[in-house]
C-alpha angles and dihedrals in degrees: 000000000000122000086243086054109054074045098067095037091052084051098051099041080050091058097046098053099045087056089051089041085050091044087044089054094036094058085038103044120121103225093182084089095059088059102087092054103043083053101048077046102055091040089059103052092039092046086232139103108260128179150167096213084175138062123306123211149165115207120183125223147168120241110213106185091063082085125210125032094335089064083076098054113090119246115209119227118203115220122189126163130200112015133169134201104206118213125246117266098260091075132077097216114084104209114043088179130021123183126182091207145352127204135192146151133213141217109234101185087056084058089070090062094039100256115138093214116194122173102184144006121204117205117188128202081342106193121193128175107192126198142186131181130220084250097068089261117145133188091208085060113094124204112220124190112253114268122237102259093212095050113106118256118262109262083204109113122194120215120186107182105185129348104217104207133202135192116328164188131210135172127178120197101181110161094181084070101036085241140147126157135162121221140209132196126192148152126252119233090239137012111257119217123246095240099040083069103040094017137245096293097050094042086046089056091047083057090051092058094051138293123015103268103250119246137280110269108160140041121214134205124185134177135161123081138318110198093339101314137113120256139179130174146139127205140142138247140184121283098231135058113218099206095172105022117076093182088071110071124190108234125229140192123169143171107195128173118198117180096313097329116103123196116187110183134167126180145078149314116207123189095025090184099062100024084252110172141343119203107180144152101234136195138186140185135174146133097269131354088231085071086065094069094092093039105054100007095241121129109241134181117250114250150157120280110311147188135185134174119190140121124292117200118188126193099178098180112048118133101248093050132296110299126221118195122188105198142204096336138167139187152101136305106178102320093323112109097225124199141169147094119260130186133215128196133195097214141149129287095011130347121251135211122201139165138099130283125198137183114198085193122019123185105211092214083070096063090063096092091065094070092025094251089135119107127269090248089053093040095046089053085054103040108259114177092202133068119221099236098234085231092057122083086178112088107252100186107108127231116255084239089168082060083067108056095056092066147025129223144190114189147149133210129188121183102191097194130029105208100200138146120261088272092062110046105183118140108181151003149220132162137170106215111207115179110180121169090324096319117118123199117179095190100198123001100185130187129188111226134186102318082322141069145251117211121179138171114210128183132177134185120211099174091073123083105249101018121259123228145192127173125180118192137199123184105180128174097355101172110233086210094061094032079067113021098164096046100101094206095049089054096089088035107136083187133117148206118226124161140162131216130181108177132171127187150146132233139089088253143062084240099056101028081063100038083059098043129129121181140078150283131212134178137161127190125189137190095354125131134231131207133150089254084061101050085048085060094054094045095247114139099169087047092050088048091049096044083046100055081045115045103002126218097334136088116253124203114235123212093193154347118207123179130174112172122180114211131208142164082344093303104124105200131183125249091164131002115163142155117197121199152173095247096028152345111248115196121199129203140179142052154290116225099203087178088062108015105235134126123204104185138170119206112193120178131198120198126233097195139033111301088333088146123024106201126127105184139041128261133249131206124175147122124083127350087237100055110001119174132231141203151121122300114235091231122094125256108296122218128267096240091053135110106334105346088074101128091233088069096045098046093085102043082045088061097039085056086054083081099064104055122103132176108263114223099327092311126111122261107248089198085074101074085054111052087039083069102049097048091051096063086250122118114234125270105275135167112223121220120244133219 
């Protein structure tokens, strides 16, 4: 054998022991004396005290299902028990996580080409206690030394396939959020199925995306506050986080309870790691959406109770910010069915929320909320700051106007039949909702009305302190026979209702918005009737007493009703206010105060026939909108030149109400004779009375 060759063998066989030396004392090595300085070395560079307080240990195995030669090679699975993650010095706790054991293997081969591989990692009775201060401080955020930046990056990748969890305990004291909530988690006796939770079709569906969602393992319960609310709630929820593998998604199922909303969901996270992706069936329940503001941070209307069911599909991670969509619902909010799919978006520099809404059957009683004309016992079940005054008929409670300005939305809404009672005749809806910036538009806000329509522009501005409002109106072809279906006399009424207003105010409230208002009114009524039965009808008891000094117990045919009021500063004030018909001409003057809620109005009549009318003296109507009195003035009757009724002040709001008049199925408007006259300076044909 040649001298070059025993070299090489004794090489060789060198080699050969010392790797079997190095594997000897690797399998045999007592790692428990590495622990003072790995956890002198993790404390440093946390900045917290860490420490494996338990055994350490390295155990090899073998990994068959890696299939092939590699299922030969050892694996080395890391064991510590006992380990502890201490706080920063600003709290007065001293652990913020415990754990009894972890548990992980890694790939050696990846180490070659400098990949830390680890498939798995086992907690085991993980116990966390989580904390943030008012200041923005967190115990769950690390402080790392600066890096060179001229040092070259790691080549080292790491690469955590699943976390494997036991049973835990998690609080959470953040004080940012207003939040406190304590945490359990436990295992279930047995595993529950995915579809046994969300059925067969919608776990099918999940399979369809990717992998079979994995089991049910553990069951959670969770109390404490949530904004400041109470909650309550249990659910369950997979035993293994899939932090690589998409394909993988964590199951989850809840009932929660905050304050009095409910959410039940069940469904899955994909992507745990990076907060990927939610799919879930989702249900929620309370006493108003606007409740759901401090939950889940989106501007709602107020309403009345409320529950919906649909699919919620999450993608948390998209460029332009993370994107809900709240897909395909239905459900109830009052006595309205209520369907549609709306999308929210996380986006710079607001978030905005879009979609369509429809309500195949819409109770009318169930849009007072918006404007807060719902009662204090129904305000008070939904949460309503303001009290409605029992002398005030103006909604008082005040829009959340700072709730605006945090979001944008783009939304329509149709209700497709208004369900009311004979006093409210609306048959349909349709609005298109604009919030920009805290501004918002509804353009137009449309309801069908009795044959006719209702067409309105409103636009609010809620940057302004107090909010600035304008409102223009257009009633157009409103069918007096339908206005009044049950009235015997309006059922072969050819006549219409048609008006204009144009109004403009400030304040956070309906009230106010109104007690500040300047603008106009204007209305116009042809070929109707009156009678006290029909002012019963209508509720209105002043009315009825008026209508009875005047005409007595019978119906009286009207030719026409023609009203101009100028508004300012909340004063309403008459240009023009008369009634024409067969038997007189009845003038009305005076005004309506909005910022206090009183009338103080004078009804003076002028017969057209012999003793047709017998009173002497004019009317009077004033006090409170809400209970106003009525009664004869102690003047004698004035003349019809006098005080507002001159013709020369009638003779431009006359012309302006000329506008307003449109033939009514094929038959001429008997409004227009009178307002011709007036315009024209002349007083209306009458026929005086003789002794």
């Amino acid at each position: 054998m040649t001298r070059t060759r025993k070299a090489f063998i004794w090489t060789l066989a060198s080699l050969v022991v010392l790797l079997a030396a190095l594997v000897v004392i690797i399998a045999f090595f007592d790692w428990n004396r590495i622990k003072p300085s790995l956890n002198a070395k993790v404390s440093e560079e946390l900045h917290r005290p860490f420490a494996i307080n338990g055994n350490l240990a390295v155990i090899w195995q073998r990994e068959p299902e890696e299939g092939g030669w590699r299922a030969w090679v050892p694996w080395p699975h890391v064991v510590a028990q006992d380990l502890s993650l201490g706080n920063p010095d600003w709290s007065k706790k001293p652990q913020m996580v415990t754990l009894k054991r972890v548990e992980l293997r890694i790939s050696p081969l990846a180490l070659l080409a400098q990949r830390l591989v680890i498939p798995r990692i086992d907690l085991t009775e993980p116990n966390a206690d989580l904390q943030r201060l008012a200041d923005g401080r967190a115990n769950w955020t690390f402080k790392f030394d600066p890096k060179d930046p001229n040092a070259e990056p790691s080549n080292w990748v790491v690469d955590i396939g699943a976390i494997g969890f036991d049973k835990g305990h998690v609080i959470l004291d953040d004080q940012n959020l207003k939040t406190q909530l304590d945490l359990i988690i436990d295992p279930l006796g047995k595993p529950i199925p995915f579809s046994d939770i969300v059925g067969d079709k919608a776990a099918k569906t999940a399979a369809e995306k990717g992998a079979a969602p994995q089991d049910y393992a553990f069951a959670l319960k969770v109390k404490g506050q949530y904004h400041g609310q109470t909650l309550a709630g249990e659910g369950k929820v997979g035993g293994l986080l899939a932090l690589q593998d998409a394909s993988r998604p964590l199951p989850l199922q809840a009932q929660v309870k905050i304050a009095d909303t409910r959410v039940e969901l069940a469904g899955t996270l994909t992507d745990p790691l990076n907060l990927g992706a939610l799919d879930l069936r989702l249900k929620l329940a309370g006493t108003s959406l606007g409740n759901l503001y401090p939950l889940i941070g989106v501007t709602l209307p107020d309403t009345p109770p409320y529950e919906t069911d649909g699919h919620l599909i999450a993608k948390l991670q998209e460029a332009g910010g993370a994107v809900f969509r709240y897909e395909e619902f239905n459900g109830k909010i009052g006595q309205s069915d209520i369907h549609g799919s709306l999308v929210y978006v996380a986006s710079q520099p607001r978030p905005k929320l879009s979609g369509s809404l429809v309500s195949n059957q819409l109770l009318f009683a169930d849009l007072a909320p918006l404007i807060g004309a719902d009662s204090n016992a129904e305000q008070k079940a939904r949460g309503g700051e303001s009290k409605q005054p029992t002398d005030k008929v103006l909604p008082v409670e005040e829009f959340k106007t700072e709730r605006w300005r945090v979001m944008d939305a783009d939304v329509e809404f149709t209700g497709k039949r208004i369900v009311h009672s004979e006093k409210l005749p609306f048959n349909d809806l349709y609005t298109h909702l604009i919030l920009t910036d805290g501004v918002l538009s509804l353009e137009p806000l449309r309801f069908g009305v009795a044959g006719g329509n209702l067409d309105a522009q409103i636009r609010l501005n809620g940057r302004t302190e107090p909010l600035e409002g304008r409102a223009k109106l257009t009633a157009r072809k409103f069918k007096l026979k339908q206005l009044f279906p049950t009235f015997e006399l309006m059922k072969t009424s050819f006549g219409e209702l048609n008006g204009d207003a144009d109004i403009t105010g400030r304040g956070n409230s309906v009230a106010k918005l109104l007690g500040t208002a300047n603008g106009n009114l204007k209305l116009l009524i042809n070929d109707g009737a009156i009678s006290r039965e029909l002012m019963e009808l209508a509720g209105l008891n002043v009315g009825n007493y008026v209508v009875g000094k005047i005409f007595g117990d019978k119906e009286v045919k009207i030719n026409c009703a023609a009203a101009d009021f100028d508004i300012q500063a909340g004063l309403a004030t008459t240009r023009l206010f008369v009634f024409d018909t067969e038997n007189a001409i009845v003038y009305i003057d005076g005004t309506a105060n909005m910022a206090t809620e009183q009338l103080d109005l004078t009804i003076t009549p002028e017969s057209k026939g012999w003793r047709v009318i017998s009173l002497r003296s004019p009317l009077y109507v004033r006090g409170k909108f809400i209970k106003p009195d009525a009664g004869v003035k102690a003047v004698p009757l004035m003349l019809r030149g006098a005080g507002m009724v001159a013709l020369g002040v009638l003779a431009a709001p006359a012309a302006g109400l000329l506008a307003l008049i449109a033939p009514s199925a094929g038959e001429p408007n008997q409004c227009a004779p009178l307002l011709e006259q007036m315009k024209a300076g002349k007083a209306p044909v009458t026929v005086k009375p003789t002794r």
